[in-house]
C-alpha positions as CSV (number, residue, x, y, z in Angstrom):
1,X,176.5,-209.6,-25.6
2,X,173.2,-208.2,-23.9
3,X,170.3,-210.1,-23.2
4,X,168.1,-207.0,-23.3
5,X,165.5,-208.6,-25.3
6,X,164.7,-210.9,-22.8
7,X,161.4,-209.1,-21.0
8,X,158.5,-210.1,-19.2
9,X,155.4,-209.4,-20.1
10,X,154.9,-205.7,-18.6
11,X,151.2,-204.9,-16.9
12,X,150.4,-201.1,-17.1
13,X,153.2,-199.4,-15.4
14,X,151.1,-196.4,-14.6
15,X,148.4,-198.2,-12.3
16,X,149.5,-197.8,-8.0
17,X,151.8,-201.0,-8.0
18,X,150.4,-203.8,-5.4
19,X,153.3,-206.2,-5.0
20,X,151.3,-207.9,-1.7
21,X,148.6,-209.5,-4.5
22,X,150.5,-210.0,-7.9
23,X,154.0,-209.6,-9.8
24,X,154.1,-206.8,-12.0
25,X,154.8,-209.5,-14.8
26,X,152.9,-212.0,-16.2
27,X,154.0,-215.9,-15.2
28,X,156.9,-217.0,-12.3
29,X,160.0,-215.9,-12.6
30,X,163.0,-216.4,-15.1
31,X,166.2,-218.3,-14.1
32,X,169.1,-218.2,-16.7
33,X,171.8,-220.8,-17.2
34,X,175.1,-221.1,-18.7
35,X,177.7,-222.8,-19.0
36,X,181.6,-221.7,-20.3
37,X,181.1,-218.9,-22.7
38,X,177.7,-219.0,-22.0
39,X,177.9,-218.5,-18.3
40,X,180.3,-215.8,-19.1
41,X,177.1,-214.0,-20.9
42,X,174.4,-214.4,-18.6
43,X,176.6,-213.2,-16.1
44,X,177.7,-210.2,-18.1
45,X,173.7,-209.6,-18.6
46,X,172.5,-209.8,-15.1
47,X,175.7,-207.5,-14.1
48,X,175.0,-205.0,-16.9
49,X,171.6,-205.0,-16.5
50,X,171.7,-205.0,-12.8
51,X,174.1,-201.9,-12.7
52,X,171.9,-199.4,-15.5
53,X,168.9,-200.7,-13.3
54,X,167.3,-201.8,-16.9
55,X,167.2,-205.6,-15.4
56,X,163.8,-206.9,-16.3
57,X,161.7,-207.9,-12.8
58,X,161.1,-211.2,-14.7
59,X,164.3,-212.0,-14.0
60,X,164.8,-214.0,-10.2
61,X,168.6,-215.4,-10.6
62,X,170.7,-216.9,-12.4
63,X,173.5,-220.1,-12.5
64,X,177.0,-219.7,-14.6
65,X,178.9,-223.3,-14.6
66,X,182.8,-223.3,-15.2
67,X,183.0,-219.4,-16.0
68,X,186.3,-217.9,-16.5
69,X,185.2,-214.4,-15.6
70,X,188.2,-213.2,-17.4
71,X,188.3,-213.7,-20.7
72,X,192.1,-213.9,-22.6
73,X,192.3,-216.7,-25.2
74,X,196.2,-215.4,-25.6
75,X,197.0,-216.9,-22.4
76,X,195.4,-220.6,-23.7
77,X,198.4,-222.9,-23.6
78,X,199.6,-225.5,-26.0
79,X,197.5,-227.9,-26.7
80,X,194.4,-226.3,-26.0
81,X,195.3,-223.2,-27.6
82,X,195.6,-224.8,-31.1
83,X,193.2,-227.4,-30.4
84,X,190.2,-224.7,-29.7
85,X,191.3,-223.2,-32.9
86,X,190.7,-225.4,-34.8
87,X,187.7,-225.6,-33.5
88,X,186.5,-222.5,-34.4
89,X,188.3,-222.7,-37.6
90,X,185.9,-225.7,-38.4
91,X,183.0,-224.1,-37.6
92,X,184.3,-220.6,-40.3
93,X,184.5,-223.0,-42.8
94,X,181.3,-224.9,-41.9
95,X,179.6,-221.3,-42.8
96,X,181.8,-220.4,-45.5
97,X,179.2,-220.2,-48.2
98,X,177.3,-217.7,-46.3
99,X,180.6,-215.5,-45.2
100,X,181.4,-215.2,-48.8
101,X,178.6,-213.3,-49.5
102,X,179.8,-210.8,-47.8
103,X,182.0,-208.8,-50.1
104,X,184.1,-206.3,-48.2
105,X,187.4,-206.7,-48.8
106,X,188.7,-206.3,-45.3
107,X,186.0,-209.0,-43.9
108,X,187.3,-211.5,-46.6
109,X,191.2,-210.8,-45.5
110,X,190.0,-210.9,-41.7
111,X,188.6,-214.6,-42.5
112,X,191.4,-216.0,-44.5
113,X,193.7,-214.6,-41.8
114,X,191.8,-216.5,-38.7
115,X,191.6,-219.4,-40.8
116,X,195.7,-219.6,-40.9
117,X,195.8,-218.5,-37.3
118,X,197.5,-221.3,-35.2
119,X,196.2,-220.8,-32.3
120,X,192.7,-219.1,-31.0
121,X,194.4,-216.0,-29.5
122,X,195.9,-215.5,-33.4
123,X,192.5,-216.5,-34.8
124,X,190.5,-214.1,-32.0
125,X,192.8,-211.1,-32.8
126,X,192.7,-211.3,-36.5
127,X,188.8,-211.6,-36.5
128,X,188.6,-209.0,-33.9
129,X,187.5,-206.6,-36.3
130,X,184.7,-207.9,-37.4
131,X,182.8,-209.3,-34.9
132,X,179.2,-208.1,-33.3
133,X,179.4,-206.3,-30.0
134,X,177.0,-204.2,-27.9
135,X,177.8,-201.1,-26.3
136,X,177.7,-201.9,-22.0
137,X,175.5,-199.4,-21.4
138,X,171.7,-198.5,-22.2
139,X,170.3,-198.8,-24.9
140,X,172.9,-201.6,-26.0
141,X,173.3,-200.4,-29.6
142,X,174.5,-203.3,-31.6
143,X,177.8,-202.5,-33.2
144,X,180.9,-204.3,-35.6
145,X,184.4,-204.2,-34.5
146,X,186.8,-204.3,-32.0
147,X,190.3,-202.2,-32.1
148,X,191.6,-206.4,-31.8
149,X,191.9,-209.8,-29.5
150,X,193.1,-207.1,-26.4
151,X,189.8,-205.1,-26.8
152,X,187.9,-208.3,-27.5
153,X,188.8,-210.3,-24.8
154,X,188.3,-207.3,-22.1
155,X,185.2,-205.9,-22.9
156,X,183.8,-210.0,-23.1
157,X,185.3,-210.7,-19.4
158,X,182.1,-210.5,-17.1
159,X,184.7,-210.2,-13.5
160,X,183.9,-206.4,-14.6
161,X,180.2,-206.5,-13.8
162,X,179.4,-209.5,-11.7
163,X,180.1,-207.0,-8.5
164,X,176.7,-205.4,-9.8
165,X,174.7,-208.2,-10.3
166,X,171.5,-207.2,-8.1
167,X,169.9,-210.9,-8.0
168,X,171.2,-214.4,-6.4
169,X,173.8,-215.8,-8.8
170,X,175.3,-219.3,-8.5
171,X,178.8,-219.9,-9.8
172,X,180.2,-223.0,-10.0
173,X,184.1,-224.2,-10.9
174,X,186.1,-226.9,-11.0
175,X,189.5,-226.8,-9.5
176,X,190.8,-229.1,-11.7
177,X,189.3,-227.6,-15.1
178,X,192.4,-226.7,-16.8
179,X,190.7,-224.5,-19.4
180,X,189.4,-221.7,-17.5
181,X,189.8,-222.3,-13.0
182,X,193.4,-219.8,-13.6
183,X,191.4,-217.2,-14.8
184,X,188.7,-217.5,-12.5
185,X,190.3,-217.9,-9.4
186,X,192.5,-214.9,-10.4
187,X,189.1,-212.8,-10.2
188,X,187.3,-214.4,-7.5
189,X,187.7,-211.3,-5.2
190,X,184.8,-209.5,-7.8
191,X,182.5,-213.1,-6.6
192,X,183.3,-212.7,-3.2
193,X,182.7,-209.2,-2.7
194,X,179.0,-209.6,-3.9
195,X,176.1,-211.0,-1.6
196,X,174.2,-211.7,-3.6
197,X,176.6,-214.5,-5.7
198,X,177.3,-217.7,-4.2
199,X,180.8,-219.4,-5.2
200,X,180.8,-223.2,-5.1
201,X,184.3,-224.9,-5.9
202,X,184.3,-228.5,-6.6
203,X,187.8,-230.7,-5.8
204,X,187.1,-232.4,-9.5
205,X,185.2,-232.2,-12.6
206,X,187.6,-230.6,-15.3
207,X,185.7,-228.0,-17.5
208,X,182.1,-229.1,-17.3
209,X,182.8,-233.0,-16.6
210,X,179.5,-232.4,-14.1
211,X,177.5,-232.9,-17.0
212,X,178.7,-236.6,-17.2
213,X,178.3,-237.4,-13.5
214,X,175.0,-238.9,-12.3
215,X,173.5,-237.6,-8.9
216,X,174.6,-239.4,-5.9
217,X,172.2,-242.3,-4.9
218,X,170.2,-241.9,-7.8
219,X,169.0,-243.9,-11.2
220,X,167.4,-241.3,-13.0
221,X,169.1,-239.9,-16.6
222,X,170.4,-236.3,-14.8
223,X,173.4,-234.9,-13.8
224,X,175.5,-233.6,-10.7
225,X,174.8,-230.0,-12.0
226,X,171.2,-230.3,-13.0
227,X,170.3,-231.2,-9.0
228,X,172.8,-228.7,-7.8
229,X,171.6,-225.7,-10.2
230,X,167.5,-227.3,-9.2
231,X,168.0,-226.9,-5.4
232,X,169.4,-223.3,-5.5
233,X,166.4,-222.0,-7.9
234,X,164.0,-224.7,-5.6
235,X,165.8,-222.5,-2.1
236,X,165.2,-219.6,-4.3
237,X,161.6,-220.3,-5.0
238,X,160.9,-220.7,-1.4
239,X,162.4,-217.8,-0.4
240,X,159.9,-215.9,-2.6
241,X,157.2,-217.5,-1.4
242,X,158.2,-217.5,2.2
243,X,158.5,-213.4,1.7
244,X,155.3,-213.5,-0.6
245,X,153.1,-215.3,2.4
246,X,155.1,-212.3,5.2
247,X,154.0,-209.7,3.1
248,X,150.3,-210.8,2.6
249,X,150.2,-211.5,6.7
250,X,151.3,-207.9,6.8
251,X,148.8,-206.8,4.9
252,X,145.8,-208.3,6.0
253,X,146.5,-207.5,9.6
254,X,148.6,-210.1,11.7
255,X,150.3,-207.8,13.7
256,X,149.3,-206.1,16.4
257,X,148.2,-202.2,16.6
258,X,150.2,-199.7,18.5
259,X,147.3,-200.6,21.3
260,X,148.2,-204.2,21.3
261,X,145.3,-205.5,19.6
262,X,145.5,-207.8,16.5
263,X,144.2,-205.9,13.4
């Protein structure tokens, strides 16, 4: 899915830019987070986004904890496979007053098909044809339907566009996460082969187990990855200002003339 709609307040593109006094957006920058799925998206987004050159200037970085990059529930084994099914399955019949509404005969099959899926590659593949998508490239037309869970799964995997992403990008990954480290670590060349993303690999932590662990040496109510994602944004907020205060020196004339007198 496309984060398209997330924009920063625009000043009038048509005035003589002046990046040495003010952003061309209204307010600091934007950092996203995610985490599984979700770091799956806002890595998608930024690599999208980053590759049709339609990535808002609002947006300075981003952080995606325990992504798999590749996305193939198929390859889930047992018991995870059935057990994340019936997750899912939970959460169909949590909504089922509002999916009966809709009356197509093909969506109604598609449903009662997931729902006696055993396992969330079965469930993925028989809902395949129903589920919202975005075309990859401008302007992101919403759409319905996928040919089914082989189509699904490979136009979901972001290890296809995080080569593009233009801004820093922290990725983080358990080796021990048993859920989705085979998968990543199967496309970590795409990582690698970007500057501009930084790859941290932890020895523990299962998928997402950061959450639960307090920061070393401290009291307070946060987490391992809270303080790890706060210092790269806090390096990254330096940077920009570091740059910010070079290009303001520049400009009002701390280096020298071609005489050898300060300006």
């Amino acid at each position: 899915a496309s984060l398209s709609n997330v924009e920063g307040k625009k000043n009038n593109n048509n005035r003589e830019e002046d990046d040495d006094e003010e952003d061309d957006y209204i307010g600091g920058p934007i950092y996203l987070l995610g985490y599984s799925l979700g770091a799956n998206i806002v890595t998608k987004y930024l690599g999208e986004e980053s590759l049709h050159g339609t990535l808002p200037k609002c947006i300075g970085g981003g952080a995606a904890m325990g992504n798999p990059l590749h996305i193939h529930s198929g390859t889930i084994a047992f018991p995870w496979n059935m057990l994340l099914g019936a997750g899912v399955k939970r959460s169909i019949v949590q909504n089922a007053s509002s999916l009966r509404k809709h009356h197509e005969p093909g969506f109604q099959h598609a449903m009662k098909k997931a729902l006696l899926a055993p396992t969330i590659g079965k469930l993925d593949d028989a809902a395949a044809p129903y589920l919202v998508r975005n075309d990859s490239h401008p302007p992101y037309t919403t759409r319905i339907g996928f040919r089914d869970g082989e189509e699904y799964w490979w136009e979901s995997s972001s290890h296809r566009y995080v080569g593009h992403v233009s801004v820093p990008l922290l990725k983080i990954s358990a080796q021990d996460d048993f859920l989705v480290f085979g998968q990543f670590q199967k496309k970590l060349n795409h990582c690698l082969e970007n500057p501009n993303v930084v790859v941290v690999k932890t020895r523990c932590g299962g998928h997402l187990g950061w959450q639960e662990s307090p920061p070393p040496g401290s009291n307070s109510s946060g987490s391992w990855s809270d303080v790890a994602v706060a210092d790269f944004i806090e390096a990254l907020l330096q940077i920009r200002e570091e740059d910010r205060e070079k290009r303001l020196r520049l400009r009002r004339g701390s280096v020298n003339d071609v005489d050898g007198r300060s300006i």
